[in-house]
N, C-alpha and C positions, 0 to 999 in steps of 0.2 A: 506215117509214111504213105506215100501212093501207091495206090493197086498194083500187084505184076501184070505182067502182059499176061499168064495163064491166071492170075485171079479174075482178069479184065474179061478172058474168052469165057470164063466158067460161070459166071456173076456178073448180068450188067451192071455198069457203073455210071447213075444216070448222066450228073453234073462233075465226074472228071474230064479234065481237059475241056471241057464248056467254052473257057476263054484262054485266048493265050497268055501268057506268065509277063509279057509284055504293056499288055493290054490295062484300063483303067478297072478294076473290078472290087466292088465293096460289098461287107456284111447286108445290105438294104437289098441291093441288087443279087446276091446269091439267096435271100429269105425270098424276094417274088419267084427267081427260078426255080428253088425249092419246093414251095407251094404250091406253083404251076405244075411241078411234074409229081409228085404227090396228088392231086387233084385228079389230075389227068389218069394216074396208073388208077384209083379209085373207083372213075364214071366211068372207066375202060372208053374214053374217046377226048378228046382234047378238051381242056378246060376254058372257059370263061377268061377271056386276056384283061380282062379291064382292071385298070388299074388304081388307087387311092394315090398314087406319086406319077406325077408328070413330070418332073425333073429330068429323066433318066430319058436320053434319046431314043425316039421310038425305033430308028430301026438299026440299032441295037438289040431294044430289046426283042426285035422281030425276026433278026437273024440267031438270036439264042434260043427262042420261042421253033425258030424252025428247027434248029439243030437238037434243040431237045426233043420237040418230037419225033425225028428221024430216030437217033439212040434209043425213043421206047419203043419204036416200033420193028427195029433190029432185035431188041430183047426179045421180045414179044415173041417173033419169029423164030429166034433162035431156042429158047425153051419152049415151043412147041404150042404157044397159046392165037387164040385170034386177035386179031387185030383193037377190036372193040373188045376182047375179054376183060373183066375187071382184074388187075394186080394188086397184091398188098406190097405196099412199098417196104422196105426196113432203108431206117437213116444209120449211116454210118461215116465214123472218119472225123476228119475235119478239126474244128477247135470247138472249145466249151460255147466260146463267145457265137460263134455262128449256131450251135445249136441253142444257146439261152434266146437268139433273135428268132429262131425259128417257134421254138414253144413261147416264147413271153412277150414278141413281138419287138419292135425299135423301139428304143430306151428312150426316157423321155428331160431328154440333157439338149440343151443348146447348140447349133449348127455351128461350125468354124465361118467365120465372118475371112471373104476373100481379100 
């Protein structure tokens, strides 16, 4: 289930609501978010955008890259840390499969032919 709205205020929630429910969004594309904001709560400053898949429209990924940094730095703010401080992330939620992509990486099965 998704965060309450007092889970949401108490605990940022980095990659809820990220993208709209509308929107095209897949396991590949929530593992670079993921990583990206992991990275980033780690170096305590934004991480390295570069990417292994060009597929994925950049500015997309440039508008989720920004929004996620906005959300860590609301967090940040809002528990009382600096901007640059280092955070230990915790992963939570989601499905098995989005976490198996995020620790074991994209599986290595054949793309759907359009």
């Amino acid at each position: 289930n998704k965060p309450t709205p007092e889970e949401l205020e108490s605990t940022p929630h980095i990659l809820v609501d990220l993208v709209d429910s509308n929107d095209d969004y897949n396991a590949a594309e929530w593992r670079r978010d993921a990583i990206y904001s992991v990275s980033t709560l780690l170096q305590g400053s934004p991480a390295d955008s570069s990417d292994d898949d060009n597929e994925e429209d950049i500015s997309r990924l440039q508008a989720r890259r920004k929004r996620i940094q906005q959300t860590i730095d609301q967090g940040r703010l809002q528990k009382g840390f600096d901007l640059e401080e280092r955070v230990q992330p915790v992963i939570a939620g989601g499905t098995m499969m989005y976490l198996q992509w995020l620790v074991h990486g994209r599986p290595d099965v054949a793309r759907p032919s359009e």
